[in-house]
Backbone atoms as SQL, in Angstrom:
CREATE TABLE atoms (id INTEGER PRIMARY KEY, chain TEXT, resi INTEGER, resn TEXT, atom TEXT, x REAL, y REAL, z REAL);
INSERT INTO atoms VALUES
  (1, 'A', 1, 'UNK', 'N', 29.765, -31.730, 13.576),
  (2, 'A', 1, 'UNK', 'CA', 28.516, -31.145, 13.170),
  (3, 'A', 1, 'UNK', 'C', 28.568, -30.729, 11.695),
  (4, 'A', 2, 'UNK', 'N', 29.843, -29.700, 11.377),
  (5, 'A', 2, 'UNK', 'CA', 29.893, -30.085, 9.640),
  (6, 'A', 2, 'UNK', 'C', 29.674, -31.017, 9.054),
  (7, 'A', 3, 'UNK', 'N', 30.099, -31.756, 9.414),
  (8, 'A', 3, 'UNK', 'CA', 29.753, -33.163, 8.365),
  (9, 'A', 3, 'UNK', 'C', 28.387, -33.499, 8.167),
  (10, 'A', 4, 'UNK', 'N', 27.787, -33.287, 9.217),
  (11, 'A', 4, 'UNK', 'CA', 25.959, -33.479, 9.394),
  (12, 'A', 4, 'UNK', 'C', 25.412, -32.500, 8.204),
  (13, 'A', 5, 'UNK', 'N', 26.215, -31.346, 8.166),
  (14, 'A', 5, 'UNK', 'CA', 25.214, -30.174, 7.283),
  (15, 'A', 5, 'UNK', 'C', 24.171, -30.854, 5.812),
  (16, 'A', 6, 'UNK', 'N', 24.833, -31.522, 4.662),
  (17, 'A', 6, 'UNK', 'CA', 24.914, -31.496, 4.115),
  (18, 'A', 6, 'UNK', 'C', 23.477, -32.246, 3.989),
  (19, 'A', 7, 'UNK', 'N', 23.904, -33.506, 4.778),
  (20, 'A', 7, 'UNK', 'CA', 22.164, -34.721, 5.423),
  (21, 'A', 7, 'UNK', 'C', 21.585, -33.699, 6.028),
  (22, 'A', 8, 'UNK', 'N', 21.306, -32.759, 6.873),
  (23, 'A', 8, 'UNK', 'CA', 20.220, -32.011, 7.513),
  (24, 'A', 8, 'UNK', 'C', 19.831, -30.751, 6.104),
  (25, 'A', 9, 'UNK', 'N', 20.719, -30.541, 5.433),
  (26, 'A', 9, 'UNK', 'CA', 19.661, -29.914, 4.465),
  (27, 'A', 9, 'UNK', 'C', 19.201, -30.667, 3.262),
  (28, 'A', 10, 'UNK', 'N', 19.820, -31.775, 3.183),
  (29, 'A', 10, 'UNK', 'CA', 18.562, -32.691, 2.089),
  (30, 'A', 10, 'UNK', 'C', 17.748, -33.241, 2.816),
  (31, 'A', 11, 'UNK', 'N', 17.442, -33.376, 4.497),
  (32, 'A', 11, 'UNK', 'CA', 16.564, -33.752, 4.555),
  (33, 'A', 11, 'UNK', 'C', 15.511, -32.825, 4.653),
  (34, 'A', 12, 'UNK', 'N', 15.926, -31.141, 4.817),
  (35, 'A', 12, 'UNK', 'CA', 15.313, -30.425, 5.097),
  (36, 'A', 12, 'UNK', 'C', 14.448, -29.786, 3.640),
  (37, 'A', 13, 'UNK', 'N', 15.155, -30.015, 2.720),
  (38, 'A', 13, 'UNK', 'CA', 14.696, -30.427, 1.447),
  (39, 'A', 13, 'UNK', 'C', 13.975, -31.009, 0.970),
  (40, 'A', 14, 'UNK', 'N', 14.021, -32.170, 1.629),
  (41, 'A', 14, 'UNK', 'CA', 12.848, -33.325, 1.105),
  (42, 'A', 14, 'UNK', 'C', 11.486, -33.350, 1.724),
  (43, 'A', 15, 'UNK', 'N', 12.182, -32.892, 3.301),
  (44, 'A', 15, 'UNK', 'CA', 10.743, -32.275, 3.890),
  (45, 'A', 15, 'UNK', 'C', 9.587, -30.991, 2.958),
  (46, 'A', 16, 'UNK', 'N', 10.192, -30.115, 2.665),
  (47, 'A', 16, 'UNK', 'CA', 10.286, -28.832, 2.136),
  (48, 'A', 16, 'UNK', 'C', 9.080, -29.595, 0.810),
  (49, 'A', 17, 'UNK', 'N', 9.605, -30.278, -0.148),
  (50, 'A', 17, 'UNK', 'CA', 8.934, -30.749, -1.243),
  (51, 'A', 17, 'UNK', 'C', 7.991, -31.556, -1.132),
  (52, 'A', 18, 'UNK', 'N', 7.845, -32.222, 0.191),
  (53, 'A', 18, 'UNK', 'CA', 6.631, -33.407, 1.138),
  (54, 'A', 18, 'UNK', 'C', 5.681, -32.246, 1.066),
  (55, 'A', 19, 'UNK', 'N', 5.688, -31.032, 1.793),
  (56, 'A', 19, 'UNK', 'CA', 4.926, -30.008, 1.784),
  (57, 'A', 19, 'UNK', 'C', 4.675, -29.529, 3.324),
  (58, 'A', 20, 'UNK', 'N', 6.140, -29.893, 4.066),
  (59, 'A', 20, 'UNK', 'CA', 6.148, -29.312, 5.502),
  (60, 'A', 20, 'UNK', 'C', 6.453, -27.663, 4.844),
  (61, 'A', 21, 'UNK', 'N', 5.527, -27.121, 5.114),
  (62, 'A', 21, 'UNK', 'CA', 5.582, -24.926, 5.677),
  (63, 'A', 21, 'UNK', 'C', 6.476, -24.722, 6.256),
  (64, 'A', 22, 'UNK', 'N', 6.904, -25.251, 7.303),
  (65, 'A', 22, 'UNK', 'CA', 7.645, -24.806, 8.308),
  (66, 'A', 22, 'UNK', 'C', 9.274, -24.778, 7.818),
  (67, 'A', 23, 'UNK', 'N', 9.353, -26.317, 7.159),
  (68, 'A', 23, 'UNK', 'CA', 11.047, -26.499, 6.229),
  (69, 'A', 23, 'UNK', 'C', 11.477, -25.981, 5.383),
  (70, 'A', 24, 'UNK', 'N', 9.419, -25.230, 4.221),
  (71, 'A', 24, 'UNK', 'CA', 10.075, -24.706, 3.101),
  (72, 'A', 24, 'UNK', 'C', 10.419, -23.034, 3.348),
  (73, 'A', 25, 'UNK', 'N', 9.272, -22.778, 4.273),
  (74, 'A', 25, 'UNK', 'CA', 9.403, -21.519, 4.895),
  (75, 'A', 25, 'UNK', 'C', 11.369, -21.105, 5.300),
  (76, 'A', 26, 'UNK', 'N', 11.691, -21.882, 6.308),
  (77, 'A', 26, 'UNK', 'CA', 13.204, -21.912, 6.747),
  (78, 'A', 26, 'UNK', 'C', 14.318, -21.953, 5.581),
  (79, 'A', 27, 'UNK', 'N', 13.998, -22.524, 4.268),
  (80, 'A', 27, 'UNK', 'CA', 14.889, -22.467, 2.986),
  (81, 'A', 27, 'UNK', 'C', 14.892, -21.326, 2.563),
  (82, 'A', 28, 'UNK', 'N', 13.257, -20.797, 2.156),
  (83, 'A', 28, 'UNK', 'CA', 13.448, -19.867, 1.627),
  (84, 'A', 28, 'UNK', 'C', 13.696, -18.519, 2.476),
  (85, 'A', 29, 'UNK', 'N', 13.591, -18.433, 3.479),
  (86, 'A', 29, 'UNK', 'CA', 13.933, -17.140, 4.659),
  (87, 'A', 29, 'UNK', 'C', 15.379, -16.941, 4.106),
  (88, 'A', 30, 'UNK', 'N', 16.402, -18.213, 4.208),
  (89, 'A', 30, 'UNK', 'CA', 17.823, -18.210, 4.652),
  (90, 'A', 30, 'UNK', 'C', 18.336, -18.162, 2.911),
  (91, 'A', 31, 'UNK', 'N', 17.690, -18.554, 1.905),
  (92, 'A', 31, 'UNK', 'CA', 17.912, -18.405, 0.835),
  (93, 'A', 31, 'UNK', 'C', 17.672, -17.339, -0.307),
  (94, 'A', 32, 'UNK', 'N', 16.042, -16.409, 0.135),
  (95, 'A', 32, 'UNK', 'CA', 15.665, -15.268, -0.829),
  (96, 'A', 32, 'UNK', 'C', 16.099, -14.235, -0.151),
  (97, 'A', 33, 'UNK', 'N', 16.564, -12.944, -0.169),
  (98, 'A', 33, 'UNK', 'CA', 16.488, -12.209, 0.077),
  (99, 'A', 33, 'UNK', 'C', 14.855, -11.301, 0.748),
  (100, 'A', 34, 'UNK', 'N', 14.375, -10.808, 1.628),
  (101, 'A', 34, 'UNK', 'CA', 13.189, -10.351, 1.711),
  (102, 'A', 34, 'UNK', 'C', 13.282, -9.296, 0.917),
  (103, 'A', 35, 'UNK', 'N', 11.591, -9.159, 0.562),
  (104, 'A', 35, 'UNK', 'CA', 11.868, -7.839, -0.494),
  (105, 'A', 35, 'UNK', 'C', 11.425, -6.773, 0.410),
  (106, 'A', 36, 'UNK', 'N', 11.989, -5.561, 0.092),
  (107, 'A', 36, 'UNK', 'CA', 11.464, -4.732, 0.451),
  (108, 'A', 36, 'UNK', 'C', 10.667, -3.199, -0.665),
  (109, 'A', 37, 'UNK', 'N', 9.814, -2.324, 0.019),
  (110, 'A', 37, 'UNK', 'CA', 9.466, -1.370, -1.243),
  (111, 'A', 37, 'UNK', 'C', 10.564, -0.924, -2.024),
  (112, 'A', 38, 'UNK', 'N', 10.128, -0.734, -3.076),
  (113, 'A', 38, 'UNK', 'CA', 11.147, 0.269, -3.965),
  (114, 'A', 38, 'UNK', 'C', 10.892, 1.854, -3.587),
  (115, 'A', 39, 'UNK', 'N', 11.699, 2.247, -3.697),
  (116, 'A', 39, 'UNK', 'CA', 11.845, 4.022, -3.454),
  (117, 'A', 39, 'UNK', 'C', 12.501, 4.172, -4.163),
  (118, 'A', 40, 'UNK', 'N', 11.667, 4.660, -5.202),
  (119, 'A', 40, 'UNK', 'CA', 12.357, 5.769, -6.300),
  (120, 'A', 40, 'UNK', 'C', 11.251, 6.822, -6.156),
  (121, 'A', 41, 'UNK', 'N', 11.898, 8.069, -6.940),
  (122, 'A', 41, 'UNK', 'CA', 11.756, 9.148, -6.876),
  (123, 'A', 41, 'UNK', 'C', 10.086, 9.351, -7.916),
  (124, 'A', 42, 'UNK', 'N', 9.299, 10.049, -7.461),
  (125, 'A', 42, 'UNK', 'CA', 8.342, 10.508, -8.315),
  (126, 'A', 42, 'UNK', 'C', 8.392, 10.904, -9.819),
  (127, 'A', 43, 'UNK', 'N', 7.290, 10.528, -10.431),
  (128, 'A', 43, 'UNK', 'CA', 7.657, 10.945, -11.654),
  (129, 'A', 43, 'UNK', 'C', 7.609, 12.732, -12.078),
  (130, 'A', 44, 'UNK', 'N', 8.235, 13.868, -12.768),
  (131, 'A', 44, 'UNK', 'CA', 7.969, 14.983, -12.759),
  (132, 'A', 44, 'UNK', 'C', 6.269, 15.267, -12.531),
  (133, 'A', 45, 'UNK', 'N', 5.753, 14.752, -13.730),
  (134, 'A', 45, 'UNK', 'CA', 4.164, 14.953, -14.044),
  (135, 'A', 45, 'UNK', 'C', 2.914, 13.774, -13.198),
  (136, 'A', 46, 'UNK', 'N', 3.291, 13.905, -11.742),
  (137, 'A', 46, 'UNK', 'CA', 2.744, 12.928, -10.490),
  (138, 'A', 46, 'UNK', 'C', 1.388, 12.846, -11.057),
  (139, 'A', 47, 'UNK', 'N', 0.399, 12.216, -11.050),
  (140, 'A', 47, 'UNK', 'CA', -0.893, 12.321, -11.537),
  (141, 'A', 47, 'UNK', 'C', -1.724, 12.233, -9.990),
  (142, 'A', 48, 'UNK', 'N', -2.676, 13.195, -10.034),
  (143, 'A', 48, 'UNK', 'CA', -3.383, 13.307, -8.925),
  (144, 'A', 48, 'UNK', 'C', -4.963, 12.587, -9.000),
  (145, 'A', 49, 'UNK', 'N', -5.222, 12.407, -9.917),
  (146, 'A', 49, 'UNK', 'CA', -6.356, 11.765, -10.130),
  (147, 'A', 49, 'UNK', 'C', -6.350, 10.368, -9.717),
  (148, 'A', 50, 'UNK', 'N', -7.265, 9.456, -9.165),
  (149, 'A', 50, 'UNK', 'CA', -7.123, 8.387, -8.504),
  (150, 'A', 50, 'UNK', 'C', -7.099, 7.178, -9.793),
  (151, 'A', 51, 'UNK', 'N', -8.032, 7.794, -10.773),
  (152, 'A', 51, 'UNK', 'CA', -8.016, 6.416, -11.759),
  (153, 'A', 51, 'UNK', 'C', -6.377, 6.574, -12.612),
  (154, 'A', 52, 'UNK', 'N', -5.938, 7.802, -13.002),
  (155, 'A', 52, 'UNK', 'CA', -4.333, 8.433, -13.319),
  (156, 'A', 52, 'UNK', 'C', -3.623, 7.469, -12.487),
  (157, 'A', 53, 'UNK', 'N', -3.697, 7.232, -11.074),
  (158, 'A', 53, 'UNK', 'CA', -2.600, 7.110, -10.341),
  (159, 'A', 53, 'UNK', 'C', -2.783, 5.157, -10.324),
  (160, 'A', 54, 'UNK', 'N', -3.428, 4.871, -10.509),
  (161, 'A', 54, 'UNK', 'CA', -3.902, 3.358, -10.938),
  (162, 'A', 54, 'UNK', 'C', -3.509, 2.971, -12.557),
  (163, 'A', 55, 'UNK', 'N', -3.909, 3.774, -13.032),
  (164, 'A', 55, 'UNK', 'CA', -2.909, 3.929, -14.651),
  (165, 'A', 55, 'UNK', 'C', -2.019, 3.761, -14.314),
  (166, 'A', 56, 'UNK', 'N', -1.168, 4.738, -13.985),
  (167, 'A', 56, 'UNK', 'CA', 0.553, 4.739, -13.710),
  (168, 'A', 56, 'UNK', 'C', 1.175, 3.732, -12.789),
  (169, 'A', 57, 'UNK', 'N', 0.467, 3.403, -11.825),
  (170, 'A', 57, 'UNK', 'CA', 1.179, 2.379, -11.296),
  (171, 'A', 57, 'UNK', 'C', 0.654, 0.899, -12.248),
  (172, 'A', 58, 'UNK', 'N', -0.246, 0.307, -12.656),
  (173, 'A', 58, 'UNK', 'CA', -0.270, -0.685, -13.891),
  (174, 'A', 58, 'UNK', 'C', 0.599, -0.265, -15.118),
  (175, 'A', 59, 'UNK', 'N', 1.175, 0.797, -15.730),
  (176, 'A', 59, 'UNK', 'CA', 1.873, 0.826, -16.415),
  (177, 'A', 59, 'UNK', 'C', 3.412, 0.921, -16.205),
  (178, 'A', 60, 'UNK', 'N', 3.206, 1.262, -14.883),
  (179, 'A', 60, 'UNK', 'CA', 4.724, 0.990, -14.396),
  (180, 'A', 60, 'UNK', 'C', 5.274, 1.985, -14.223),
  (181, 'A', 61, 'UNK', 'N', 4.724, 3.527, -14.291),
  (182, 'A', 61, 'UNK', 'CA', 5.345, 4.904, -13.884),
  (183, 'A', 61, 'UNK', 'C', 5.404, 5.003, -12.073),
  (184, 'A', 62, 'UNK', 'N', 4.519, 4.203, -11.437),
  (185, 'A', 62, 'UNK', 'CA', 4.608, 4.639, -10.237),
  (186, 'A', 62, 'UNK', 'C', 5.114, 3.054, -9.468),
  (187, 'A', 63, 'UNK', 'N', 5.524, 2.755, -8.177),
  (188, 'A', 63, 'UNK', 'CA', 5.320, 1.681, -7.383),
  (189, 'A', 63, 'UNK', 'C', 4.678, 1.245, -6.979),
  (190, 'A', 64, 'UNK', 'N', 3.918, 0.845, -6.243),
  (191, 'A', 64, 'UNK', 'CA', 2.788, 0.120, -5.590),
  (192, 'A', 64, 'UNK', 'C', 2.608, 0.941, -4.635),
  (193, 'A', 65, 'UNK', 'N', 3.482, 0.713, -3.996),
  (194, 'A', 65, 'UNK', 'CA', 3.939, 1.689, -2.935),
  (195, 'A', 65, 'UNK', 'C', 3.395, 3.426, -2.859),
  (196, 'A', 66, 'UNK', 'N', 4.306, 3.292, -3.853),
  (197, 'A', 66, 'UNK', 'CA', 3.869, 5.053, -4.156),
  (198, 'A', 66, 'UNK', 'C', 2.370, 5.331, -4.420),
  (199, 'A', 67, 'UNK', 'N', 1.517, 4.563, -5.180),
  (200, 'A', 67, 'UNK', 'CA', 0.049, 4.511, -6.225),
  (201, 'A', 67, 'UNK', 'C', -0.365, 4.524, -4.682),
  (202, 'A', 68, 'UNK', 'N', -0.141, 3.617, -3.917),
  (203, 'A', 68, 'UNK', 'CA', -0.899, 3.349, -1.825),
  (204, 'A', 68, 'UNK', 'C', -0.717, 4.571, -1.692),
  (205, 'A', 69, 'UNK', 'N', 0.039, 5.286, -1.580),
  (206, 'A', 69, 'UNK', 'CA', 0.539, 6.783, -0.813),
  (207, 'A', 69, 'UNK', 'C', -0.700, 7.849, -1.449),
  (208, 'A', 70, 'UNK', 'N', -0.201, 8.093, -2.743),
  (209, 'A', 70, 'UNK', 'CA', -1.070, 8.667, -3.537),
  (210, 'A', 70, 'UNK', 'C', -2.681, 8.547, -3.420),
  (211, 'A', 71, 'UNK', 'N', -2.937, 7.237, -3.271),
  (212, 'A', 71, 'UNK', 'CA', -4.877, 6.777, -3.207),
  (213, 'A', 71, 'UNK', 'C', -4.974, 7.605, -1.579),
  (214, 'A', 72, 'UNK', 'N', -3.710, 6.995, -0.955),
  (215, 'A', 72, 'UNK', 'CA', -4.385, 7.414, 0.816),
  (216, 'A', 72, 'UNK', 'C', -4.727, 8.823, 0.257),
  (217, 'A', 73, 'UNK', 'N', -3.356, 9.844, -0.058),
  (218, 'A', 73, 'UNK', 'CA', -3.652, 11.113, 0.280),
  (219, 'A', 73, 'UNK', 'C', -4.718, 11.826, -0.589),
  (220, 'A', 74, 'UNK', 'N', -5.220, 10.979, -1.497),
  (221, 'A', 74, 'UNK', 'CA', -6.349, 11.278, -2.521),
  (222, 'A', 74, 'UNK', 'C', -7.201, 11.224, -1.850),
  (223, 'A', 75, 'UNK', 'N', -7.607, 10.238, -0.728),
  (224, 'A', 75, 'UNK', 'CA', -8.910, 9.539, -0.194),
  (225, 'A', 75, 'UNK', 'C', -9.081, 10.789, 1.426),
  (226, 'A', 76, 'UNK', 'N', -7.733, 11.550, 1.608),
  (227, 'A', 76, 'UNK', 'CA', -8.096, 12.156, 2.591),
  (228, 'A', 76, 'UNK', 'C', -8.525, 13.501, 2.301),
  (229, 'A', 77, 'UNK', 'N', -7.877, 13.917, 1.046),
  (230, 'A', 77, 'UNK', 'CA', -8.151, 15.522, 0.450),
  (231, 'A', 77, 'UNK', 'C', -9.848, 15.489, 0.416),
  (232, 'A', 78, 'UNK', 'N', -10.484, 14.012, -0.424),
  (233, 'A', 78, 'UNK', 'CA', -11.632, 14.232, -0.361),
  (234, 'A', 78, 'UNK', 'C', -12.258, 14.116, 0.803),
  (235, 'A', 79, 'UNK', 'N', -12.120, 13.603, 1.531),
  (236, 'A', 79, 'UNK', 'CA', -12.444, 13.449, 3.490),
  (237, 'A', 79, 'UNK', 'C', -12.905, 15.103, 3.864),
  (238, 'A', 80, 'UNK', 'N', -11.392, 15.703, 3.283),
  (239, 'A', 80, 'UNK', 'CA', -11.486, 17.128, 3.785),
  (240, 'A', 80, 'UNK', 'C', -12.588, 18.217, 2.876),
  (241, 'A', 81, 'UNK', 'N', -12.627, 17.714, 1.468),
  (242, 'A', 81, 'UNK', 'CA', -13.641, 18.241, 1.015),
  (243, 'A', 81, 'UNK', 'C', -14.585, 18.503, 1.076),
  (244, 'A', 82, 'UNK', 'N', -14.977, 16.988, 2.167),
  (245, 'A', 82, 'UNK', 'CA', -16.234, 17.166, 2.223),
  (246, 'A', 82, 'UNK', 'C', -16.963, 17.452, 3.658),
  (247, 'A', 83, 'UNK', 'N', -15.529, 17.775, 4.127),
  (248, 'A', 83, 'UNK', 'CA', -15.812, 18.379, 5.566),
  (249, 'A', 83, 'UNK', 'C', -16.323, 19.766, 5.408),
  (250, 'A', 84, 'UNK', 'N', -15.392, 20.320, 4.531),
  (251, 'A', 84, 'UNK', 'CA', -15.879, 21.728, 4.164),
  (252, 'A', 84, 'UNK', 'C', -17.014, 21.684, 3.389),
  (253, 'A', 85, 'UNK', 'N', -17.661, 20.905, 2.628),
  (254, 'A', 85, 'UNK', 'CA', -19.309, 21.106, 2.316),
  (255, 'A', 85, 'UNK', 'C', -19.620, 21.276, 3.246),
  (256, 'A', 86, 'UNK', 'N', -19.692, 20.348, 3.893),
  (257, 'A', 86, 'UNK', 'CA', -21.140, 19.988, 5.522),
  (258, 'A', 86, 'UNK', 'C', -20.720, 21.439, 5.515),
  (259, 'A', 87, 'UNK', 'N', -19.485, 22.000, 5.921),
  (260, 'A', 87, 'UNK', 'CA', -19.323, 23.226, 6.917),
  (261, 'A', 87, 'UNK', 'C', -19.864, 24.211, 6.087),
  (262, 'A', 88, 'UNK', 'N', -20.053, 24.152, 4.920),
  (263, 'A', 88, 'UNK', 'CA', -20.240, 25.560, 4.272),
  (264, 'A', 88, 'UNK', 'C', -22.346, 25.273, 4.144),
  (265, 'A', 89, 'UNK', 'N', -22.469, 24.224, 3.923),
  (266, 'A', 89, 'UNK', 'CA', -23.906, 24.083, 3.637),
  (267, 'A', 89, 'UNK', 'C', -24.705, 24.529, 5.171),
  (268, 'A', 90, 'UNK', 'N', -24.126, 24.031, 6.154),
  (269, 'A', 90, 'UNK', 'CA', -23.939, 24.348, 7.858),
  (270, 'A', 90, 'UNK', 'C', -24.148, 25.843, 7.891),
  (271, 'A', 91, 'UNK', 'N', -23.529, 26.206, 7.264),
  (272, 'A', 91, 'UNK', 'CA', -23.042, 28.030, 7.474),
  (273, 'A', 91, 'UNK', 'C', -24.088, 28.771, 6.764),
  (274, 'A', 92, 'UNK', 'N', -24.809, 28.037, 5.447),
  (275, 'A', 92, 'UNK', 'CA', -25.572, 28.403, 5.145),
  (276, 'A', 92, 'UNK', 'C', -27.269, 28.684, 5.762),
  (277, 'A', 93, 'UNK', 'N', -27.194, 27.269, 6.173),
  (278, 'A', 93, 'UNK', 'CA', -28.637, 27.164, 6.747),
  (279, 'A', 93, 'UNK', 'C', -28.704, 27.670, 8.325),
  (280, 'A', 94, 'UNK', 'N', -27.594, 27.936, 8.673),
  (281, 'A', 94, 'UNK', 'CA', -27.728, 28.965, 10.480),
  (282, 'A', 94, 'UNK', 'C', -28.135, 30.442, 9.955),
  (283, 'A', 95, 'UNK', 'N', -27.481, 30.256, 8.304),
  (284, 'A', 95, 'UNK', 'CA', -27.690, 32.077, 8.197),
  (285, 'A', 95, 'UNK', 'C', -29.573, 32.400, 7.540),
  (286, 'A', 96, 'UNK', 'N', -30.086, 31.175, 7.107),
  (287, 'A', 96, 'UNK', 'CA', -31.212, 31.393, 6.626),
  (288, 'A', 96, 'UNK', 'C', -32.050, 31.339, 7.876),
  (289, 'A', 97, 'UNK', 'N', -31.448, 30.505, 8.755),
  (290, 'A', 97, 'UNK', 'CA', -32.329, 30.342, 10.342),
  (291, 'A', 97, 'UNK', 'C', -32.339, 31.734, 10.949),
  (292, 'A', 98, 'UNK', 'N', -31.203, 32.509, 10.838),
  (293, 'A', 98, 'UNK', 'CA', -30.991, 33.848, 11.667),
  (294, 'A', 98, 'UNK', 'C', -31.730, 34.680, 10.524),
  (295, 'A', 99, 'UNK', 'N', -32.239, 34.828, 9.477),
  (296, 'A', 99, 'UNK', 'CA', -32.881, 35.241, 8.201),
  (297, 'A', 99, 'UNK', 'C', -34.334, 35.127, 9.251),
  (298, 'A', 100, 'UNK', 'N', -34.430, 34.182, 9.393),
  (299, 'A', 100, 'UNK', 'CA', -35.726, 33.605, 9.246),
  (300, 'A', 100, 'UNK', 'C', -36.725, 34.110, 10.889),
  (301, 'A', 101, 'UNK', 'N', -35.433, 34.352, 11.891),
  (302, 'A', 101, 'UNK', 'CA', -35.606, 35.291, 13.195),
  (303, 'A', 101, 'UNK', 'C', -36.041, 36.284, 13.243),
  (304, 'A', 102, 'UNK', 'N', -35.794, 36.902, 12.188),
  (305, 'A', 102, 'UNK', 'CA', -35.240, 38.624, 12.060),
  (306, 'A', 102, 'UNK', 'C', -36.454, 38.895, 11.733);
């Protein structure tokens, strides 16, 4: 079967460059490494602003990774912000309704 190796990967090769997926897919699995995220550490001065955190990751202060993390927890603070409007505008108009009882 050693001896075979050498013919089963030029042919798997030649397949690969024909434009079989499946052969070039199997080269490169067993040949690239998969990537995975980078994890590094935050920068001191994290930018909280969403267009900041799109800066920094295009300039290369943040990961991709990290800039995703950052937008989510940006996109939920405002979620919560604006839970607390409704609730406070809510709080307002029960108290003008009970105003308006009296």
């Amino acid at each position: 079967m050693e001896k075979e190796v050498p013919e089963i990967l030029s042919a798997l090769v030649d397949a690969a460059r024909e434009g079989d997926v499946p052969s070039a897919k199997l080269i490169l699995e067993r040949c690239l490494p998969a990537l995975k995220p980078e994890n590094r550490p935050l920068p001191p001065k994290t930018p909280a602003d969403p267009r900041e955190v799109v800066g920094a990751v295009v300039a290369g202060l943040l990961s991709l990774e990290q800039g995703r993390e950052l937008l989510g927890m940006a996109a939920q603070a405002a979620a919560v912000e604006g839970v607390e409007e409704i609730q406070a505008r809510l709080a307002r108009l029960e108290s003008l309704l009970a105003q308006q009882r009296d």
